[in-house]
C-alpha positions in Angstrom: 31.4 34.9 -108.4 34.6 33.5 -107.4 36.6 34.7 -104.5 40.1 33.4 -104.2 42.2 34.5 -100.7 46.0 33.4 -100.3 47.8 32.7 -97.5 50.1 35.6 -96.5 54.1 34.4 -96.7 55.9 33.9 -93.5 57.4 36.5 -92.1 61.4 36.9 -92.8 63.1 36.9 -89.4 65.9 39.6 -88.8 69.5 38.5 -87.2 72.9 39.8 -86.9 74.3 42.2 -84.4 72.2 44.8 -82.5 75.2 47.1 -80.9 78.4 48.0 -82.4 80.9 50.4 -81.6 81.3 54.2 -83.8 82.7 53.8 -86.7 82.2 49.8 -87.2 79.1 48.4 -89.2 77.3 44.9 -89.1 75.5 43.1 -91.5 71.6 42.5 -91.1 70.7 39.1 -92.5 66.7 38.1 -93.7 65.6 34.9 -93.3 64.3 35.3 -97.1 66.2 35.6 -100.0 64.5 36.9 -102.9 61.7 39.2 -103.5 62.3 41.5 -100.5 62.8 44.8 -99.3 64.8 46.9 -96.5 63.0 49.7 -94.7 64.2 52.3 -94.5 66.4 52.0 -97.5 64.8 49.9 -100.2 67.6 47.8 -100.4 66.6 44.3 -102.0 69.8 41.9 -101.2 69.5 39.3 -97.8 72.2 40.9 -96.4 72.6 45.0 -95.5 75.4 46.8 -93.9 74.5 48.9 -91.1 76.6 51.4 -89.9 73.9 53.7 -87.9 71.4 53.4 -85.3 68.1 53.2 -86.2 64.8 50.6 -86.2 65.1 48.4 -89.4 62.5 45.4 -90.8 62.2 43.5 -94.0 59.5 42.5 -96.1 58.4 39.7 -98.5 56.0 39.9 -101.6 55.1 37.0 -103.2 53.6 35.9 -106.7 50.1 36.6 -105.4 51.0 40.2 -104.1 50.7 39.2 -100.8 53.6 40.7 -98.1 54.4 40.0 -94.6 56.6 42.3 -92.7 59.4 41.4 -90.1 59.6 42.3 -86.6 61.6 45.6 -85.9 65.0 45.2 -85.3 66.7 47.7 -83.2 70.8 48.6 -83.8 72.7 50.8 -81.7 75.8 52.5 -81.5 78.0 52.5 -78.6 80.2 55.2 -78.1 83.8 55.0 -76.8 84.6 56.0 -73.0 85.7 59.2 -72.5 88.8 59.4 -69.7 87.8 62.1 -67.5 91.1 62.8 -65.8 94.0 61.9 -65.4 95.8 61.6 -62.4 99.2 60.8 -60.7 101.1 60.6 -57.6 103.9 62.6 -56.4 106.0 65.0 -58.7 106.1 64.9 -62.2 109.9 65.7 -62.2 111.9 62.4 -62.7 115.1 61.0 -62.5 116.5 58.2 -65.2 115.1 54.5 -64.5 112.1 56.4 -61.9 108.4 56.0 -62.9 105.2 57.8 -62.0 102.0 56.0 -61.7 99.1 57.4 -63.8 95.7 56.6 -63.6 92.9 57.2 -66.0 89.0 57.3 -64.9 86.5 56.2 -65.2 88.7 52.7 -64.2 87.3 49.6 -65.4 88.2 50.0 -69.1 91.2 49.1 -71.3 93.1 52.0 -72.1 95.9 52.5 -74.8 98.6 55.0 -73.4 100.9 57.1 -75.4 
């Protein structure tokens, strides 16, 4: 009786960006190439396009069989700011060439006014 055991492939390492803003994706890059597979997905290419939150690893089969999973890789979405008022100072009746200050909070973040 002959027992053969083979070594288990190293694992594939996950990178790319963990947090990304609603509606953007980011790519999620293996460390391995060929013969792999996303969870959750299936998808079999080095490179996947994320464009949710969730817990994502890859994993490597080799010729023998034999797989070895990546660590979890965590993405998350960050959602915009919401302004929740908006306020001003003095009267909002204005003469020609006079300006009103308004100010949007929270402060602290870039805001595009219109």
């Amino acid at each position: 009786l002959h027992i053969q055991i083979f070594t288990l492939p190293l694992a594939p390492l996950v990178s790319g960006d963990s947090s990304f803003c609603l509606g953007e994706t980011v790519n999620l890059i293996s460390s391995v190439a060929e013969n792999i597979a996303w969870a959750p997905g299936g998808q079999t290419n080095d490179t996947i396009q994320v464009s949710t939150a969730g817990i994502f690893t890859v994993t490597v089969t080799d010729n023998n069989g034999c797989s070895a999973t990546s660590l979890p890789f965590e993405t998350s979405v960050n959602l915009p700011p919401v302004a929740d008022t908006i306020s001003y100072t003095g009267s909002l009746v204005r003469c020609a060439g006079n300006t009103i200050q308004l100010t949007a909070n929270p402060s602290g973040f870039n805001y595009l006014w219109s």
